[in-house]
LOLOMI-66465 format. One record per residue (C-alpha): x, z, y. Coordinates in steps of 0.001 Angstrom, whole numbers, padded with zeros to 6 digits, always signed. Layout:
N
XZY/...
This chain:
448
+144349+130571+138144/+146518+127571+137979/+146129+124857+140679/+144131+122001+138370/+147050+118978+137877/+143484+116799+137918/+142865+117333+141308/+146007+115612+142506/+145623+112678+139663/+142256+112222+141252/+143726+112241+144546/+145534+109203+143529/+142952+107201+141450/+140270+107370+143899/+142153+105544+146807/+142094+102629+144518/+138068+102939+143294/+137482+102703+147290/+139802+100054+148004/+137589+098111+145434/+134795+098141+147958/+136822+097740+150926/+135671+094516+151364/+131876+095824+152418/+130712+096149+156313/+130818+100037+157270/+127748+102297+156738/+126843+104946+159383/+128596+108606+158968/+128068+111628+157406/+128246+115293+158326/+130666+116890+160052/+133549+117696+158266/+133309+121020+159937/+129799+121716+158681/+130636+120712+154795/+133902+122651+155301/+131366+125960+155845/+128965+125158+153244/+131715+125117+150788/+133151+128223+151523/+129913+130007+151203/+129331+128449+147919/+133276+129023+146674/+131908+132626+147661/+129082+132299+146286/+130421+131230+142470/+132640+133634+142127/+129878+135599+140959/+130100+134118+137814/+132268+135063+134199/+135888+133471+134035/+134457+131155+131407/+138002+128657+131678/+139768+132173+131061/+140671+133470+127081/+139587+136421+127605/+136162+135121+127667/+135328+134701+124353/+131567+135348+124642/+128941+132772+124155/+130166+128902+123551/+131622+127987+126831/+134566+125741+126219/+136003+124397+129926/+136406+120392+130468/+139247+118402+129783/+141082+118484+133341/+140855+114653+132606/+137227+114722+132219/+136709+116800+135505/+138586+114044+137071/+136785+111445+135621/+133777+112807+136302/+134800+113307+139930/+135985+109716+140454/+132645+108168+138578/+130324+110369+141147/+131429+108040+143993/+129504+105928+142705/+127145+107984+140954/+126191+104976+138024/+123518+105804+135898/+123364+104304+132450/+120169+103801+131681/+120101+099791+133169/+122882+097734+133394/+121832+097164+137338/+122571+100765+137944/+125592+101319+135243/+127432+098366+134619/+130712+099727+134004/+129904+103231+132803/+127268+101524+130342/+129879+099604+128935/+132090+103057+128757/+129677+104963+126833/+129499+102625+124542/+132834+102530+123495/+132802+105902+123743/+129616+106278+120897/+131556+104308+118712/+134345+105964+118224/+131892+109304+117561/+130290+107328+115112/+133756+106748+113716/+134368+110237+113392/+131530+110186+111189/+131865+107401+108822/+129743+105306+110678/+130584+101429+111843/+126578+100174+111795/+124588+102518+113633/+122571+103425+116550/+123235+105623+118950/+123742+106734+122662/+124662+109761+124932/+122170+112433+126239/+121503+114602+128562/+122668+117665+126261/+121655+118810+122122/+118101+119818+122794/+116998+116435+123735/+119246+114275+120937/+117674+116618+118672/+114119+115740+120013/+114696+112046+119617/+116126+112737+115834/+112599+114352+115154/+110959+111752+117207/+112227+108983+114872/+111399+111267+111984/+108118+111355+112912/+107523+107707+113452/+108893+106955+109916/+106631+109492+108231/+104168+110537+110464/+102332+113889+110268/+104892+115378+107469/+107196+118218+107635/+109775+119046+109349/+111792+122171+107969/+115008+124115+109046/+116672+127252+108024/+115404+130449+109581/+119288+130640+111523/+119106+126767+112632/+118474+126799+116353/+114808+127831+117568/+114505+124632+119688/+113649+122604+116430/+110618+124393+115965/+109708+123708+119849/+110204+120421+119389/+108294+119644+116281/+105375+121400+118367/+105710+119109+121253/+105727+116057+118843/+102865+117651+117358/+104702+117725+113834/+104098+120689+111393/+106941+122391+111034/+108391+125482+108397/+111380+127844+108399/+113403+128117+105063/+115055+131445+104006/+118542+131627+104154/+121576+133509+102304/+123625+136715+103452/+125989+134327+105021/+123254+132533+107122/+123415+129462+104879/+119932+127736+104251/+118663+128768+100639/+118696+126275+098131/+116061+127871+095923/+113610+128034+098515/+114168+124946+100311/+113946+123004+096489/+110268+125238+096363/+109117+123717+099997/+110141+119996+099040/+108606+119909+095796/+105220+119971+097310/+105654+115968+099122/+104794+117494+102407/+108717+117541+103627/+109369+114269+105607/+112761+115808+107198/+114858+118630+106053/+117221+119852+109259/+120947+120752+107739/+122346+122840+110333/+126674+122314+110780/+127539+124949+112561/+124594+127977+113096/+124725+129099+117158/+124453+132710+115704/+127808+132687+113197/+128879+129280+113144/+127507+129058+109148/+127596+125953+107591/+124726+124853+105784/+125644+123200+102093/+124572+119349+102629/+126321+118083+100129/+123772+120039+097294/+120712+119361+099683/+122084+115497+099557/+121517+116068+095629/+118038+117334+096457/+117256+113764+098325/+117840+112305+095497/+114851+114438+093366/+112737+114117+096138/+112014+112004+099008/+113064+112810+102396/+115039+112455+105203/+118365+114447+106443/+118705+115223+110022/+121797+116746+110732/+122253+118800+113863/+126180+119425+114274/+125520+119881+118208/+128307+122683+118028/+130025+122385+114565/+130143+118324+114256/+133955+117613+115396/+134960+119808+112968/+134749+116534+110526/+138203+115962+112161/+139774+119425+110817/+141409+120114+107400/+141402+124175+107651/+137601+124789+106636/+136873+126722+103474/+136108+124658+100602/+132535+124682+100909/+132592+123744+104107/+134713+120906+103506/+132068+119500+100845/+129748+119556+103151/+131323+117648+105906/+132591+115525+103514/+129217+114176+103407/+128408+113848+106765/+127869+109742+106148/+125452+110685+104081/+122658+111539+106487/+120017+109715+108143/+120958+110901+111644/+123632+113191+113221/+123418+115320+116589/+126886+116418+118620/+127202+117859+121617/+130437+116963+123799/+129874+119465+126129/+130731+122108+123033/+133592+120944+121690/+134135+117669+123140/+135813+119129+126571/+132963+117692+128387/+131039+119357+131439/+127361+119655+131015/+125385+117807+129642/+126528+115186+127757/+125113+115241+124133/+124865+112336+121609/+122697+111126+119012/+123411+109155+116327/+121018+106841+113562/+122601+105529+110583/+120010+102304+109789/+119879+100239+113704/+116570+099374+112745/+115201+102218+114027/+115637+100909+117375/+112354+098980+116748/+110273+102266+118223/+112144+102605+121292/+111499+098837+122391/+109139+099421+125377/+108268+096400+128530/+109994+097513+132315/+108692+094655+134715/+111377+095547+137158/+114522+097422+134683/+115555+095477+132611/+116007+091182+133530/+119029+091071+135173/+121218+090651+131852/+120957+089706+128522/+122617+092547+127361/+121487+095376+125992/+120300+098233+128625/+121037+101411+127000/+117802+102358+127867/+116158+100425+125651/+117355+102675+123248/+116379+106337+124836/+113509+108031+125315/+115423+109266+128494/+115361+107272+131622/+117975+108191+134210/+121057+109377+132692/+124325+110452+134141/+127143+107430+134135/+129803+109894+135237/+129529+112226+131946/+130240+108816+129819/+133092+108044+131960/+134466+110958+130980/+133696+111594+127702/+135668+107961+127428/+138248+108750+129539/+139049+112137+127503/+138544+110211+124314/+141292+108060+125449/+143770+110859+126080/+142573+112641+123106/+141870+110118+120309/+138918+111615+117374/+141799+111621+115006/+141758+113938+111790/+144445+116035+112110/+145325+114999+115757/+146080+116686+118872/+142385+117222+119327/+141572+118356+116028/+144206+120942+116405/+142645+122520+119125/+140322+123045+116764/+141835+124579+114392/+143702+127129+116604/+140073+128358+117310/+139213+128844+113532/+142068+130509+112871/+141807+132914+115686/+138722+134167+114341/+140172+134674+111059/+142849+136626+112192/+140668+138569+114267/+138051+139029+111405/+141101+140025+109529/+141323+142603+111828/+138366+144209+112163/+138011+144081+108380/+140754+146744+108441/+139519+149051+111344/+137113+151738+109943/+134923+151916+112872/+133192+148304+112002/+131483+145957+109464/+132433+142518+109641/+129356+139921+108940/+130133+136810+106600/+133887+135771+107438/+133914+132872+109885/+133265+129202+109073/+134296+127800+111933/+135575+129571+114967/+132365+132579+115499/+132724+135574+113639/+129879+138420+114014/+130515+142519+113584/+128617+146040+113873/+129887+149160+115154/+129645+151617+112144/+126423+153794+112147/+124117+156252+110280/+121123+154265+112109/+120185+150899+113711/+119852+152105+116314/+122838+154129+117041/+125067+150898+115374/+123327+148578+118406/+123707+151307+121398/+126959+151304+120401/+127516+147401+120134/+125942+147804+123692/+128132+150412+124876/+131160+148350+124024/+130388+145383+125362/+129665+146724+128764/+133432+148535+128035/+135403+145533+127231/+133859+143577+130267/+135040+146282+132579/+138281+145871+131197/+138012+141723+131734/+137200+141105+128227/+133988+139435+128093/+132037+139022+124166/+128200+138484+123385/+125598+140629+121666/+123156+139023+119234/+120936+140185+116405/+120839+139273+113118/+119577+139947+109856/+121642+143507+108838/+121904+141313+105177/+125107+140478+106962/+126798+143306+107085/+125835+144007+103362/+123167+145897+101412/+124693+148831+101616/+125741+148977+105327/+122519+151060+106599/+121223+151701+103025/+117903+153369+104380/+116679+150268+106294/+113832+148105+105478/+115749+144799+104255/+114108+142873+106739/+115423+144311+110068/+117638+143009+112389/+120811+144930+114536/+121935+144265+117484/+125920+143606+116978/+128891+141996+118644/+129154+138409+118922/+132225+136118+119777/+133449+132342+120078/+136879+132041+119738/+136510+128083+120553/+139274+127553+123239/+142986+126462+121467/+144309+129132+123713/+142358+131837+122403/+144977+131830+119041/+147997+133055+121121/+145899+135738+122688/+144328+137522+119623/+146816+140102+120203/+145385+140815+123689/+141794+140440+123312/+142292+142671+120162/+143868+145614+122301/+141148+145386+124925/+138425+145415+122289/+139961+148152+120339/+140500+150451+123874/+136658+149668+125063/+135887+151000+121179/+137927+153731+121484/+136290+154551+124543/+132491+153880+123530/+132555+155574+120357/
């Protein structure tokens, strides 16, 4: 592994944080460096017991490493360790993530909004239904059967009814059957999923917008992991549509620390009318006096919040303007199109069925097999192959529709198999389809 080239740019911008403070009387000491020095060798030792998730040939679950500018950024904002939810405690880094939000909403079509940085998906998410609920309390809320399971959580901690809608063979939400649940006036917010965690499907916004208009309700879309694929211009048609129409929705969910090249967590939450803001407004007697201004947490149901991950998240932004088309979006695109061309492959090998052909940059496939259960051992089997040869997937299940109807034509059409799972999200990964192709074909060759 490379020496990081942030490390020594850090080395340099940090003399010049502390010099700002140079001014203050000196505080006591701190450990020995002799002591730290042995603490962090055990836990160097101690991490290496981990995947080579920075590495391409990890191309398991979504993993995507930071931005060597946003590990340094990070680095350099943790000697101060600001946290944005008051000004008094995040002045500068406050002012950063602002900045930063904006240019999101940008991405989006967006110049009114509200919005702020998280903690990660899960809780922008919760604050999406939160609002949801306040505007029509005690309706609805309802998500495809492949949008992430944490919806349904959530709806039960806000004490919100909530209902799964059927989706297609491609893992799309139905149309049909989501028009059948919203024609009741029980739907207060319909969850359009950009991006499914299990394939990456897309789901068609731009013909549930058309439903909006029939019948009243509101649009949440979560694009935690597909949403900066707005920026792209390689998705399939109806995936461009739908992103097309992004603007569209009520509120929008994007993680940074997917595809943003942020560490953990840093996720982002977006509201298209302001006015919303009018349910977080909540007294402090001690937060929130020292400044006019507004205290970004006056607008989160979070309290303490890390100031470092909007330091970088701005600080990457900067190197790596949201630009359609730009050096950014690219990266992108080199992911998408490494899953094609490894769906291409597979597509051609007899010993596989591919699932629906990639949307975005996860493609899905089953090892060949008279039974279920034989097609997942096997999945199994290869997985634990490839890793011993460095090459590191996923398994997941899904619904065998898939693969088909005729892939295990004496299955009940309701059963799931186990199959091979991988995210092809990291620019680099499109120079080494090649490689990870010959290591995946070997551990098959080996398994089967």
């Amino acid at each position: 592994m490379k020496q990081d080239p942030a490390l020594e740019l850090l080395a340099e911008a940090l003399p010049k944080l502390q010099q700002s403070f140079a001014h203050l009387p000196a505080t006591g000491g701190i450990a020995s460096t002799d002591a730290m020095r042995s603490v962090l060798v055990q836990l160097a030792e101690r991490l290496a017991d981990n995947y080579p998730y920075f590495h391409p040939l990890y191309a398991g679950q979504m993993l995507k490493p930071p931005h060597p500018i946003a590990r340094a950024a990070y680095a350099l904002a943790m000697w101060i360790n600001p946290n944005n939810h008051a000004l008094d405690g995040g002045r500068a880094s406050s002012q950063l993530e602002i900045e930063a939000v904006r240019e999101i909403a940008v991405m989006f079509g967006w110049t009114e909004y509200l919005g702020h940085l998280t903690s990660g998906g899960t809780f922008a998410n919760l604050e999406a239904l939160w609002i949801a609920g306040q505007l029509h309390p005690g309706k609805k809320i309802v998500a495809s059967e492949h949008a992430h399971y944490t919806h349904n959580r959530i709806s039960a901690v806000l004490g919100l009814p909530f209902e799964s809608i059927a989706a297609d063979a491609r893992g799309r939400m139905d149309l049909t059957a989501l028009e059948s649940a919203v024609q009741s006036g029980e739907i207060g917010t319909v969850v359009v999923t950009l991006g499914t965690t299990s394939a990456g499907a897309i789901d068609p916004l731009d013909r549930i917008l058309e439903l909006r208009q029939r019948y009243a309700f509101r649009i949440h879309v979560d694009a935690a992991y597909g949403g900066y694929f707005k920026l792209v211009s390689n998705l399939a048609p109806d995936g461009t549509r739908a992103y097309a129409k992004m603007h569209e929705a009520d509120s929008i969910v994007v993680d940074p620390h997917k595809h943003g090249l942020q560490p953990y967590g840093c996720g982002c939450i977006l509201f298209r009318d302001p006015s919303v803001g009018r349910f977080y407004k909540h007294d402090s007697p001690y937060t929130y006096f020292t400044s006019s201004e507004l205290h970004l947490g006056e607008i989160s149901l979070e309290c303490s919040r890390a100031g470092a991950a909007a330091t970088a998240l701005w600080a990457t932004q900067k190197l790596l303007p949201l630009i359609p088309d730009g050096e950014f979006a690219t990266g992108l695109s080199c992911g998408r199109m490494a899953a094609l061309r490894v769906y291409e492959k597979v597509s051609h090998d007899p010993r596989f069925l591919v699932g629906p052909e990639p949307e975005l940059d996860i493609l899905i496939l089953a090892v060949k097999a008279y039974t279920l259960e034989e097609s997942s051992r096997l999945a199994m089997a290869i997985f634990d192959r490839a890793a011993g040869q460095d090459l590191h997937l996923a398994l997941a299940q899904v619904p065998i529709a898939f693969f088909g109807s005729g892939a295990w034509p004496n299955a009940p059409s309701d059963r799931k198999v186990t199959c091979l799972r991988s995210v092809l999200m990291k620019p680099e990964h499109l120079d080494w389809v090649d490689a990870i192709w010959e290591r995946f074909s070997q551990a098959a060759a080996h398994a089967i």
